[in-house]
C-alpha atoms as one frame of an Amber mdcrd trajectory, in Angstrom:
protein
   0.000   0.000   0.000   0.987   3.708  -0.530   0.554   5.266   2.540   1.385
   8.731   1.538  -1.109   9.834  -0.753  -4.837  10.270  -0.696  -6.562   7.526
  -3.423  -7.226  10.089  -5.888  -4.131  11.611  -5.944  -2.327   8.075  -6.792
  -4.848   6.907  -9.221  -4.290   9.755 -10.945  -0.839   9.378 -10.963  -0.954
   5.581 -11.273  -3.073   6.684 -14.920   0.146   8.233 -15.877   2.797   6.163
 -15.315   0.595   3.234 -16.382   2.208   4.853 -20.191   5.564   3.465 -19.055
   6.794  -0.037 -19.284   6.512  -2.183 -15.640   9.416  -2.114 -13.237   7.528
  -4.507 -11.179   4.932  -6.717 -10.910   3.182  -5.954  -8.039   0.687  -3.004
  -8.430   0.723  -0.756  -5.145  -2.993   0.691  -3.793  -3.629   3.809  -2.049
  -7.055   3.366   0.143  -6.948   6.783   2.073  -9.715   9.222   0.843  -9.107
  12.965   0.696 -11.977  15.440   0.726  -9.969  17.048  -2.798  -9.969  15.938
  -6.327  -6.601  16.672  -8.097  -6.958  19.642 -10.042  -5.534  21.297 -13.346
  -5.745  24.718 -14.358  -5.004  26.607 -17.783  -3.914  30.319 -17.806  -2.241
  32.749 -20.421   0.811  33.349 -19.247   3.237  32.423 -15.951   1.968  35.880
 -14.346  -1.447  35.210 -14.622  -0.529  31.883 -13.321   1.230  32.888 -10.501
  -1.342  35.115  -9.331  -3.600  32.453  -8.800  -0.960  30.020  -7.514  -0.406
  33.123  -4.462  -4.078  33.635  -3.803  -4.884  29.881  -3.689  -2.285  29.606
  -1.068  -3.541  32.185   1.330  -7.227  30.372   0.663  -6.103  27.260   1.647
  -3.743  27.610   4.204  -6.319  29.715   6.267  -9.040  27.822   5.755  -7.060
  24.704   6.511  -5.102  26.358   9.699  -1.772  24.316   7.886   1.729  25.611
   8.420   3.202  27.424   5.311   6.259  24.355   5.642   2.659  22.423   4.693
   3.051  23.508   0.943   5.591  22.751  -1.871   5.277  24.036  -5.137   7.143
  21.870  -7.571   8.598  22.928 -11.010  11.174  21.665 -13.634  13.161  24.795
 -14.631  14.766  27.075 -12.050  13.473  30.223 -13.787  10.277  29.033 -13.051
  11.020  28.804  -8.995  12.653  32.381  -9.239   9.652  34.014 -10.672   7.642
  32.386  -8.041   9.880  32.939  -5.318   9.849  36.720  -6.386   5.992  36.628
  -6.369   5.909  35.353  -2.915   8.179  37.541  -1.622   6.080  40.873  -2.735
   3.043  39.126  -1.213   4.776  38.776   2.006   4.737  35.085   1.821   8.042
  33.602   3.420   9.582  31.093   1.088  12.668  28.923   0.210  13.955  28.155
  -3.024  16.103  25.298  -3.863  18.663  26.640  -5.591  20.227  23.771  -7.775
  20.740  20.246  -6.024  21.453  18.746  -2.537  24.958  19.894  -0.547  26.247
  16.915  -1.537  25.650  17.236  -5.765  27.188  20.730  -5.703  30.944  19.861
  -7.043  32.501  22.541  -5.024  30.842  21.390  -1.735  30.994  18.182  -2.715
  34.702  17.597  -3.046  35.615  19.635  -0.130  33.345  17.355   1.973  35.274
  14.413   0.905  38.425  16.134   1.556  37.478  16.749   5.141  36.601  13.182
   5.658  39.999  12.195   4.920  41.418  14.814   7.134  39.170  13.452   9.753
  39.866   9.517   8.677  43.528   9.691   6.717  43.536   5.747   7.485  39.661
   5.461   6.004  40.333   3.660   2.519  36.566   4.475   2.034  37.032   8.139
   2.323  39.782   7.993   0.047  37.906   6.010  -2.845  34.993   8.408  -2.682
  37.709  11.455  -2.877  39.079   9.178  -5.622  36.098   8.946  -7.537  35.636
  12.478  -7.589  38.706  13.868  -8.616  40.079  11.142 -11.271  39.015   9.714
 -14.326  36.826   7.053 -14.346  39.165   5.079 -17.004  42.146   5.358 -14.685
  40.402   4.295 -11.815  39.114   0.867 -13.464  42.685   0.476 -15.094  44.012
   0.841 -11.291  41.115  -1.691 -10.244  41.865  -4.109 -12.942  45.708  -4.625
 -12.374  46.236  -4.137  -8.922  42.955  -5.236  -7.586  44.917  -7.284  -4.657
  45.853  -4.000  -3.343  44.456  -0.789  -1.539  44.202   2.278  -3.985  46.847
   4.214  -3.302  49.183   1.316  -3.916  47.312   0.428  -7.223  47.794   4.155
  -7.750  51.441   4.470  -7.566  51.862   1.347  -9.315  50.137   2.197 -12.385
  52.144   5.956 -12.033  55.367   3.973 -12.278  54.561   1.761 -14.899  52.745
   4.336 -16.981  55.456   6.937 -16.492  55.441   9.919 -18.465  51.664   9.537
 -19.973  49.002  12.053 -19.208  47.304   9.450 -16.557  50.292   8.628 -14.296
  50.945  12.372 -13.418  47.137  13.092 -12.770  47.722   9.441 -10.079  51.181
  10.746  -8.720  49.455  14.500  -7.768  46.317  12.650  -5.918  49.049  10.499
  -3.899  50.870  13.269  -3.130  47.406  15.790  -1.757  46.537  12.788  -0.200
  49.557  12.309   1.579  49.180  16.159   2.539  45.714  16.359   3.815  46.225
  14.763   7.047  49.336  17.509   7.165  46.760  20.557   6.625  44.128  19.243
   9.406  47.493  19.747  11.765  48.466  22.889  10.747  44.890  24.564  10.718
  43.153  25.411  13.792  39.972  26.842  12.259  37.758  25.492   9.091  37.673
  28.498   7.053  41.362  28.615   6.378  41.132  25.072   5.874  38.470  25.717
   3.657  39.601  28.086   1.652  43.467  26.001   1.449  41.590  23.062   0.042
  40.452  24.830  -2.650  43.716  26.864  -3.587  45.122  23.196  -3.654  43.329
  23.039  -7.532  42.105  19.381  -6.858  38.607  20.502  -7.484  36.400  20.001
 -10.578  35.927  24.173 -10.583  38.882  26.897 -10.890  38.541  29.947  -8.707
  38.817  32.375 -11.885  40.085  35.226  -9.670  42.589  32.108  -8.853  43.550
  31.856 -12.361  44.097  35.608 -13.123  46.120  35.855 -10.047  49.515  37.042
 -11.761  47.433  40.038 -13.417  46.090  40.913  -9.719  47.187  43.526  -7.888
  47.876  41.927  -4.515  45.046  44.038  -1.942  48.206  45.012   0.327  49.993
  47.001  -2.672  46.574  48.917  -3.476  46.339  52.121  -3.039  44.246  53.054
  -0.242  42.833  49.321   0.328  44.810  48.908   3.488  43.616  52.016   5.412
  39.929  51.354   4.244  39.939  47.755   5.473  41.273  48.577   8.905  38.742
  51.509   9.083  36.046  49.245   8.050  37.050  46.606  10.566  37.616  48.870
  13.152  33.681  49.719  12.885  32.441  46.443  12.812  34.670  45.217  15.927
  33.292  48.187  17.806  29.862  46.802  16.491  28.843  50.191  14.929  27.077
  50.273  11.507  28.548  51.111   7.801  25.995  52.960   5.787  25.822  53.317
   2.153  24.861  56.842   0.178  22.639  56.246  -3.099  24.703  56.640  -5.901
  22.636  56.074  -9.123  22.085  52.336  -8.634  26.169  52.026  -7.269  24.864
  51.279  -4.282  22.943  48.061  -4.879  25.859  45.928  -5.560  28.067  48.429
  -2.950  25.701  47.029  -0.724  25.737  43.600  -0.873  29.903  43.611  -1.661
  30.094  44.788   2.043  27.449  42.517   2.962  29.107  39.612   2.085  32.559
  40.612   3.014  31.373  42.081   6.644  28.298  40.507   7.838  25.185  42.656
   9.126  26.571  45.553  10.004  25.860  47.108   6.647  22.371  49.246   5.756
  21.154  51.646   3.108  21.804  55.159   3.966  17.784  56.639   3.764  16.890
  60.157   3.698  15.080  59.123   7.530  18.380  57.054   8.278  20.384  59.050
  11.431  23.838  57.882  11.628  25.900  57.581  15.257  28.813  59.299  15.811
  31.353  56.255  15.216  29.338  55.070  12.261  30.715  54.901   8.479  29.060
  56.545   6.352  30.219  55.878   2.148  29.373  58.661   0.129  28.434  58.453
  -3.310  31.564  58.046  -5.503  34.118  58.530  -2.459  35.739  54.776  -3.027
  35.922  53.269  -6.423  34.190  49.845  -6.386  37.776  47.851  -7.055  39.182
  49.520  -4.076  36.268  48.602  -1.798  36.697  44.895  -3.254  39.992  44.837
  -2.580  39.640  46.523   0.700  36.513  43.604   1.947  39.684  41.340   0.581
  41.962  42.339   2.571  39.545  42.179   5.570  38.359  38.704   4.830  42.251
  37.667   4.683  42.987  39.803   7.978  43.844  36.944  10.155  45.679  34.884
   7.211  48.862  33.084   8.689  51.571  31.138   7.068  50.593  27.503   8.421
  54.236  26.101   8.085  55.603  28.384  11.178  57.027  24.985  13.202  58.142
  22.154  11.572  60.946  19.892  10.996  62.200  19.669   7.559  64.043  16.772
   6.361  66.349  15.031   3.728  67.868  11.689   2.800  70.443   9.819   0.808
  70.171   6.099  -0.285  72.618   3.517  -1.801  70.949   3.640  -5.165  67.132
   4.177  -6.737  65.760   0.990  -5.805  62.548   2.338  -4.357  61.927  -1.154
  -2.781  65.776  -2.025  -1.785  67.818   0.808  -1.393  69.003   1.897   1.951
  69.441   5.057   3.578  73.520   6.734   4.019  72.579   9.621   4.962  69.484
  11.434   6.866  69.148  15.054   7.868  66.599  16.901   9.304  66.115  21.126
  10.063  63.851  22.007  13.333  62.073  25.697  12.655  60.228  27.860  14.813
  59.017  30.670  13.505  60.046  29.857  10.043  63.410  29.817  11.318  66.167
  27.304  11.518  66.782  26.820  15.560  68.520  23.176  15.730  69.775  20.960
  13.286  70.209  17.058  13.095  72.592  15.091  10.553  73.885  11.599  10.473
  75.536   8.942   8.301  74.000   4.924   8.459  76.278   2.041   7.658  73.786
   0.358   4.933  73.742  -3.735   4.766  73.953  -3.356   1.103  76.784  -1.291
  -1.141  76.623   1.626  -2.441  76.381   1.877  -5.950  78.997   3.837  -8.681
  75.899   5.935  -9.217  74.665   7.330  -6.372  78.424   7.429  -4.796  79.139
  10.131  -7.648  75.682  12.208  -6.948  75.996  12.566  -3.124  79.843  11.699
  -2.341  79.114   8.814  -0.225  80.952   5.257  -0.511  81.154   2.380   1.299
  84.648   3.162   2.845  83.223   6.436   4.286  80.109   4.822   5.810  81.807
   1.194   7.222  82.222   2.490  10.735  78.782   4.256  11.171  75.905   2.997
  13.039  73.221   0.976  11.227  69.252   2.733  10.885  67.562   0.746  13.569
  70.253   2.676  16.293  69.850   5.819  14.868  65.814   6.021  14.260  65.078
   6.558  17.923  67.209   9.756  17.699  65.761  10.844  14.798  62.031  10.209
  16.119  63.372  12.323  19.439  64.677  15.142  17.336  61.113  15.119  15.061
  59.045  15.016  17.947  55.588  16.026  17.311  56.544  18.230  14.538  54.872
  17.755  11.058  57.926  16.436   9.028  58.571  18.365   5.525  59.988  17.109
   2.353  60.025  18.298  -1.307  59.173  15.763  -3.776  59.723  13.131  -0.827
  55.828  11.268  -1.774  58.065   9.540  -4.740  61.028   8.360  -3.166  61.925
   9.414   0.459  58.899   8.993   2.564  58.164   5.699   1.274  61.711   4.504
   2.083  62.210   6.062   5.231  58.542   4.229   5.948  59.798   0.890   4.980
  63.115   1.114   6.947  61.520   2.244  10.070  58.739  -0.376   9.397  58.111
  -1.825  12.378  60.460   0.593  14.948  58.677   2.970  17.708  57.296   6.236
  16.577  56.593   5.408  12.768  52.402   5.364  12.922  53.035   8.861  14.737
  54.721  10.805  11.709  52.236  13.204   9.714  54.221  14.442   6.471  53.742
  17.329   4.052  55.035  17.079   0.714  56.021  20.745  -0.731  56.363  20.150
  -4.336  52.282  20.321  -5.581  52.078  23.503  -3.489  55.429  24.634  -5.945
  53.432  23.633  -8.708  50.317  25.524  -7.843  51.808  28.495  -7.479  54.701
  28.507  -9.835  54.508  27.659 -13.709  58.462  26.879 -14.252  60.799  24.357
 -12.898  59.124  22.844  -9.244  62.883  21.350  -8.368  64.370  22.358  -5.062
  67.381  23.664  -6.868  65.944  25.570  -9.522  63.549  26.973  -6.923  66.413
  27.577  -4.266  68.205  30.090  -7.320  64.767  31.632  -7.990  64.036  32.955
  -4.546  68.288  33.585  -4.107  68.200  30.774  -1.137  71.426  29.537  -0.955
  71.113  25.576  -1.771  74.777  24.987  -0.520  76.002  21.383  -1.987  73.575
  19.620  -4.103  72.306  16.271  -2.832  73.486  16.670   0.408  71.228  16.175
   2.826  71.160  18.837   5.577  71.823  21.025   2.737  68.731  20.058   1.080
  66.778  20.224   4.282  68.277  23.662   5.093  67.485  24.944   1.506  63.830
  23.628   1.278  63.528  25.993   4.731  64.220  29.013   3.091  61.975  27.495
   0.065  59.183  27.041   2.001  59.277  30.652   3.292  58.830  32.305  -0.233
  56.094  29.859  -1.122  54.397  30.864   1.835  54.335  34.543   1.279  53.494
  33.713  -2.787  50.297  31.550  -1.093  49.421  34.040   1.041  49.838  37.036
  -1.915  47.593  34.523  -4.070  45.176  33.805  -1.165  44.629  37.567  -1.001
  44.169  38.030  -4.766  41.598  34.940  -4.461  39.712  35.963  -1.754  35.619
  36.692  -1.953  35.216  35.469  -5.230  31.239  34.693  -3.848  31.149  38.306
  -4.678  32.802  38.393  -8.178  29.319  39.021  -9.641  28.692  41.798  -7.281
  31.796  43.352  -7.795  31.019  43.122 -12.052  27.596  44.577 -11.488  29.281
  47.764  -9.685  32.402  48.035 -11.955  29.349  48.392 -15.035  27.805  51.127
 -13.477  30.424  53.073 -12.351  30.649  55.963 -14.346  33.902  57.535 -14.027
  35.971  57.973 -17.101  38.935  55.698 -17.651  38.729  52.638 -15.907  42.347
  51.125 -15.440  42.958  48.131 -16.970  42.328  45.672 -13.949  38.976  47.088
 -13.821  38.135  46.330 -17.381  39.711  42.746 -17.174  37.480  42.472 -13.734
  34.508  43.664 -15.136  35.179  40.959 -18.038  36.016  38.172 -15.376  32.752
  38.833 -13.491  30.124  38.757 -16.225  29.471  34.958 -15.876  29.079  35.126
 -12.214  27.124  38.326 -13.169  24.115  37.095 -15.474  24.206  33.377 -14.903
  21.669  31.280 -13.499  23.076  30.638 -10.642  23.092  33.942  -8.912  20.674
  36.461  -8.080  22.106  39.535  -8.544  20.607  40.730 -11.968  17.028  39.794
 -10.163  18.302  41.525  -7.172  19.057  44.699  -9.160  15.866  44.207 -10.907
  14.047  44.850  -8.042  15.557  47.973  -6.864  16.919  49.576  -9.613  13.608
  52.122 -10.332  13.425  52.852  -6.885  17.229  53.506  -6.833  17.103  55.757
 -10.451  19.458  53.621 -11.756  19.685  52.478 -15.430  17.488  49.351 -16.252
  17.718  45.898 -16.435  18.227  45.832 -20.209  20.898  49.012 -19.960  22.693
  47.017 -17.041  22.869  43.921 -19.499  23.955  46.152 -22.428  27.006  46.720
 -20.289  28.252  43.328 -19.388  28.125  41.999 -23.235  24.884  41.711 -24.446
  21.210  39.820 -24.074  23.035  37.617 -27.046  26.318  36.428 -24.518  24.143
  36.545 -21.824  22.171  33.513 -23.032  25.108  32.029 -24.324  26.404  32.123
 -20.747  23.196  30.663 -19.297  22.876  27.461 -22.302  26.557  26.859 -21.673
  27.111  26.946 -18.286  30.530  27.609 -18.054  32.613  26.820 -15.055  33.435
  30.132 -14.244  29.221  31.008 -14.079  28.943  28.434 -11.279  31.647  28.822
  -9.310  31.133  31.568  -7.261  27.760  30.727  -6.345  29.456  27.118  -5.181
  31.623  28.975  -3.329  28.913  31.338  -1.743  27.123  28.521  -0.588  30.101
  26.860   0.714  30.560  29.655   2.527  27.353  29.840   4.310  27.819  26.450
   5.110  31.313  26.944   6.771  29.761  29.186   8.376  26.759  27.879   9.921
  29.413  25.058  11.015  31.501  27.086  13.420  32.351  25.005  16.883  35.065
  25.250  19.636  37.429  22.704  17.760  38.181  22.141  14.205  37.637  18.818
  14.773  33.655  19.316  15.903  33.484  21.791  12.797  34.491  19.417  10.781
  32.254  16.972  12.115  29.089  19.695  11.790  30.116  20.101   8.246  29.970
  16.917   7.237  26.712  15.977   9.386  24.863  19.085   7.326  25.838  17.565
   3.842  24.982  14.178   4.784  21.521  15.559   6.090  20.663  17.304   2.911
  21.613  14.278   0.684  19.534  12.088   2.619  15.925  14.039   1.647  17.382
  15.267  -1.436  16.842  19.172  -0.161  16.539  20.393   3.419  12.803  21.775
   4.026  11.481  24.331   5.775   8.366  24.136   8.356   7.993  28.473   8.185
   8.201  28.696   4.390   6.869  27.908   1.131   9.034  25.303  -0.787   9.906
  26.044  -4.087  11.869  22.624  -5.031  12.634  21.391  -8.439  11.002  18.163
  -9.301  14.437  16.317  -9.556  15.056  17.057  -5.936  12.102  16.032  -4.000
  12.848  12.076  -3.771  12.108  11.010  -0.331  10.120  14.743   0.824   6.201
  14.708   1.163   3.421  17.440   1.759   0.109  17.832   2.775  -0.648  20.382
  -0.543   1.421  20.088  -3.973   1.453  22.298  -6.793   3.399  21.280  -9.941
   3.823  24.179 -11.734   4.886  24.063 -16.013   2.870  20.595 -16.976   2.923
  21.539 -20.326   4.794  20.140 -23.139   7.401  22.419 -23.252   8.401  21.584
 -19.918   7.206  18.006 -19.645   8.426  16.030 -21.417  10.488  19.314 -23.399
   8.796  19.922 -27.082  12.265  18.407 -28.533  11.805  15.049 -26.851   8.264
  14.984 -28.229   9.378  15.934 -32.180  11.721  13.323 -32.062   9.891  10.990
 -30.281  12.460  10.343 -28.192  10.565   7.060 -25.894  13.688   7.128 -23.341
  13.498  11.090 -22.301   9.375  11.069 -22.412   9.839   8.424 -19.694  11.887
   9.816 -17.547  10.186  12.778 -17.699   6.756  10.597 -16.968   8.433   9.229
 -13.869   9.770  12.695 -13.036   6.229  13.847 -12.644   5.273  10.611 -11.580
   7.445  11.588  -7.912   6.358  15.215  -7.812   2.286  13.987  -7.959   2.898
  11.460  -5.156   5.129  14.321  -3.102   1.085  15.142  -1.913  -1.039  14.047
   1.126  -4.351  15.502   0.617  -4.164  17.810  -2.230  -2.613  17.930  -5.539
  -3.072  20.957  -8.379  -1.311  20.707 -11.557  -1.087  23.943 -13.658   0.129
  25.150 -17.010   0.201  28.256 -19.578  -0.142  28.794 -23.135   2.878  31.032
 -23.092   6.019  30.901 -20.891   8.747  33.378 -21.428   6.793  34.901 -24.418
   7.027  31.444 -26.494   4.592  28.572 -26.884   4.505  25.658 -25.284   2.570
  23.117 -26.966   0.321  20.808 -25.822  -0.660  19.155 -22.363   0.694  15.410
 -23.103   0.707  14.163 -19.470  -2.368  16.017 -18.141  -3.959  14.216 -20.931
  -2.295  11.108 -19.819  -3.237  11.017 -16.267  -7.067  11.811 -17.005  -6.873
  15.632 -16.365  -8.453  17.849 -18.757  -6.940  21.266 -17.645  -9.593  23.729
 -16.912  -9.519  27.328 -15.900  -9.550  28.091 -12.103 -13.712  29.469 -11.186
């Protein structure tokens, strides 16, 4: 038996689906009776249809004393869920629209969740396969299953780099093993989860690129702007004292002024009004005083405020084997660098007596041969010195995933202390940042560190120290430049309608950047501006649209949906969640994080008792309703008027079984609707109403 919906509202649905073949052989019965009939209803147009979508709600939730959480209104097209959410809004109805899929399906959130479960589990080969499975190709992965199924995955994976060597495949296997290898090294050396956060996704693993990220060396770095610096310390020095910053009109300026400070400061931001009365202490920005670039670069700056280099303490270390047999070679040499405050306080450095000799080879690359090593001590008596001297510290290598840290794991295999060591392998944060040569040498002579002998150990270690340092302050220069891309759209919208002559050439390659983020689907802040802009004087919609490229690359933005559209939306609603996850420990954050994506995976979308839901009708699997509205059952939604002229049977079904869920979503009451015109076009027939016995009438 169903035991969700009322008899007539599965019958009716059972009438539709009937159309598809079978999945199985028992037919379920619903044998609950509802005092409603499902309905369907005709209008004109989507206005004239969601005017009597709004009053049908206030009818029947007061006459039915039901919670406004009580009602779902179901769609397949997100414009159709913004247009309603707008009309809901202006009627004072509160309401929650689903923007896109569950926590989970977003790519963004998505991979950062699995990150974190690694950090939390490094050991959990589960975690890993599900980071696996997002990040590399399907093809490699089976090729890694097929040939090395008798081990875990990162052993299949650096098997199948090392036989593979040199193709595209193997290096895309050798940079997951080593940000593997470092993620249990970054849940050490954060404290908090939004510099975590934000580190995971500088690290490039991701399906998305930050495009601020990817402009970075045409970025002026916030700290080198002129005036940034004094405006984000004024600005932060009014929101720590918990006074307000106001905002002058400025022709429209102001809408995206507004929600740029918004998102970089919180809610200590409102409209300056004509009735507004600021306090003493307040800030007040008057029209034109700050150029929109500087006020981005400023909220950067702020955001960044309490940025740290993570590698302040940490032992750095270096080693030298008998040849390049990853499996038999044995350490000669091992040297490690202890550094506090990114400085070298204590160093460690001694020679082991291998069992086996050391070959013509590697005697000519380090200096080492047998004669000079006879009378040292063997590993096994100098590990526990080594393991005193490391400590607790994170241990630090450069390019050591390949060769040292695997051999310094199998020597020490079984000795006191191993399981302890957390490493962090420098060379994919060279990579990152740097497009030439990521070798410790070649690095070393850029950033004029003085590599002293080549292939010597403590030389190495003492060399990669200095390294280090200049990454760090290149991260933390990019990290700035990065920052608040949530707001990239914001900042294009502001950049277009500033009016001041000559715009530098940062601006214009900003105000280029930001126009996917700007007029995509995925944001709001063309309907945003939409709504105030007459109010504000500004220029209109169509003006605004003029300015970032066009109606014509505007729709080409929305059809393709390029990466760099989706992005910061990801990001904003990463944010929120980071946010909404803070805890004492970085550990319990961590936890709350994941609990919240896990949550909203499980129902497909989080609902909302107080609200409306607006939910598309892929992500309503699982959710029920007392009352239902599907919204769009025409042709050109359901099943899409292409599917029907080329009688495509596979996409008509799914799109049958896709309103097959969203009918049984409903309780008591289900109304279907639908328009002769949506968006100014036709849109055919009413195929499924038809199917499913409904004849479509207009509402009495």
């Amino acid at each position: 038996h169903n035991r969700r919906c009322s008899r007539q509202i599965f019958e009716t649905a059972r009438r539709l689906i009937s159309r598809n073949p079978a999945l199985f052989a028992k037919e379920l019965e619903a044998d609950r009776e509802s005092e409603h009939c499902v309905a369907a209803h005709v209008f004109d147009d989507e206005n004239e249809e969601a005017s009597w979508l709004l009053g049908d709600l206030m009818r029947d939730r007061a006459a039915a004393r039901l919670d406004w959480g009580d009602f779902a209104l179901l769609y397949r097209a997100h414009r159709i869920g913004q247009l309603l959410e707008t009309r809901l809004v202006e009627a004072g109805i509160p309401c929650r629209l689903a923007r896109g899929q569950a926590l989970r399906d977003d790519e963004v959130v998505g991979y950062v969740a699995a990150a974190l479960r690694v950090i939390r589990s490094p050991d959990d080969a589960l975690a890993v396969e599900a980071l696996a499975e997002r990040l590399l190709p399907r093809a490699l992965l089976d090729q890694v299953r097929a040939h090395f199924h008798d081990q875990d995955l990162l052993a299949g994976l650096r098997g199948y780099a090392r036989a593979a060597r040199g193709e595209a495949d193997a290096k895309k296997a050798w940079r997951f093993i080593y940000q593997i290898g470092n993620l249990e090294a970054l849940g050490r050396t954060h404290e908090t989860l939004p510099p975590l956060v934000d580190e995971l996704l500088s690290q490039q693993m991701g399906p998305y690129r930050n495009p601020l990220e990817e402009h970075a060396a045409e970025l002026t770095d916030p700290k080198d702007f002129p005036n940034a610096w004094a405006l984000a310390t004024r600005l932060g020095e009014t929101v720590a004292r918990g006074d307000i910053v106001w905002v002058e009109p400025d022709r429209g300026v102001e809408i995206a002024l507004l929600r740029m400070l918004k998102g970089g400061l919180g809610d200590y931001v409102q409209r300056l009004a004509p009735e507004s009365r600021p306090a003493r202490r307040d800030f007040v920005f008057r029209a034109g005083s700050v150029r929109p670039l500087a006020l981005f670069k400023a909220l950067q700056l702020h955001h960044c405020r309490g940025l740290a280099d993570p590698f302040q303490d940490y032992v750095a270390f270096d080693l030298e084997t008998t040849d390049l047999d990853l499996a038999g070679c044995e350490i000669v040499e091992i040297a490690a660098v202890r550094v506090r405050g990114r400085v070298v306080v204590e160093q460690f450095e001694r020679r082991v007596r291998p069992e086996r000799p050391v070959s013509a080879r590697a005697a000519e690359i380090h200096g080492w041969r047998d004669s000079d090593l006879c009378d040292q001590p063997g590993f096994a008596e100098i590990w526990p010195e080594f393991r005193a001297f490391v400590g607790e510290d994170l241990l630090v290598a450069h390019n050591g995933r390949r060769f040292d840290v695997p051999v310094l794991q199998r020597m020490a295999a079984g000795l006191p202390g191993l399981e302890d060591l957390v490493f962090f392998d420098t060379l994919p944060l060279a990579r990152c940042l740097l497009e030439e040569s990521a070798k410790l040498e070649d690095l070393a002579h850029r950033f004029g560190v003085d590599a002293g002998r080549s292939h010597h150990a403590l030389d190495d270690a003492s060399a990669l120290v200095g390294v280090l340092r200049h990454l760090g302050e290149l991260r933390a220069a990019r990290a700035r430049k990065s920052a608040l891309v949530n707001l990239l759209g914001w900042l294009g919208l502001a950049l277009a309608l500033d009016e001041r002559p000559e715009p530098t050439a940062e601006e214009r390659m900003l105000r280029e950047l930001a126009i996917p983020a700007a007029v995509g689907r995925f944001g709001d802040c063309l309907q945003v501006y939409a709504e105030e802009c007459e109010a504000a004087g500004a220029p209109g919609v169509d003006e605004l649209i003029e300015r970032l490229g066009g109606a014509r690359l505007m729709e080409r933005i929305r059809t393709q949906r390029p990466p760099a559209e989706r992005y910061p939306a990801s990001v904003a609603r990463l944010s929120a969640l980071v946010a909404a996850s803070a805890a004492p420990t970085l550990a319990e954050s961590i936890e709350l994080l994941l609990a919240r994506v896990a949550l909203s995976r499980s129902d497909g979308s989080a609902v909302e008792d107080r609200r409306v839901n607006l939910l598309t009708l892929h992500s309503t699997k699982g959710l029920e309703f007392s009352r239902v509205y599907i919204v769009g059952a025409e042709d050109a939604m359901l099943p899409g008027l292409v599917a029907l002229e080329n009688e495509n049977e596979l996409e008509i079904q799914e799109a049958r079984r896709l309103l097959y869920v969203g009918m049984t979503r409903a309780r008591d009451r289900l109304v279907l609707t639908r328009v002769g015109r949506r968006d100014g076009r036709g849109t055919g027939g009413a195929l499924f109403l038809q199917e499913a016995g409904l004849s479509g009438s207009e509402p009495s």
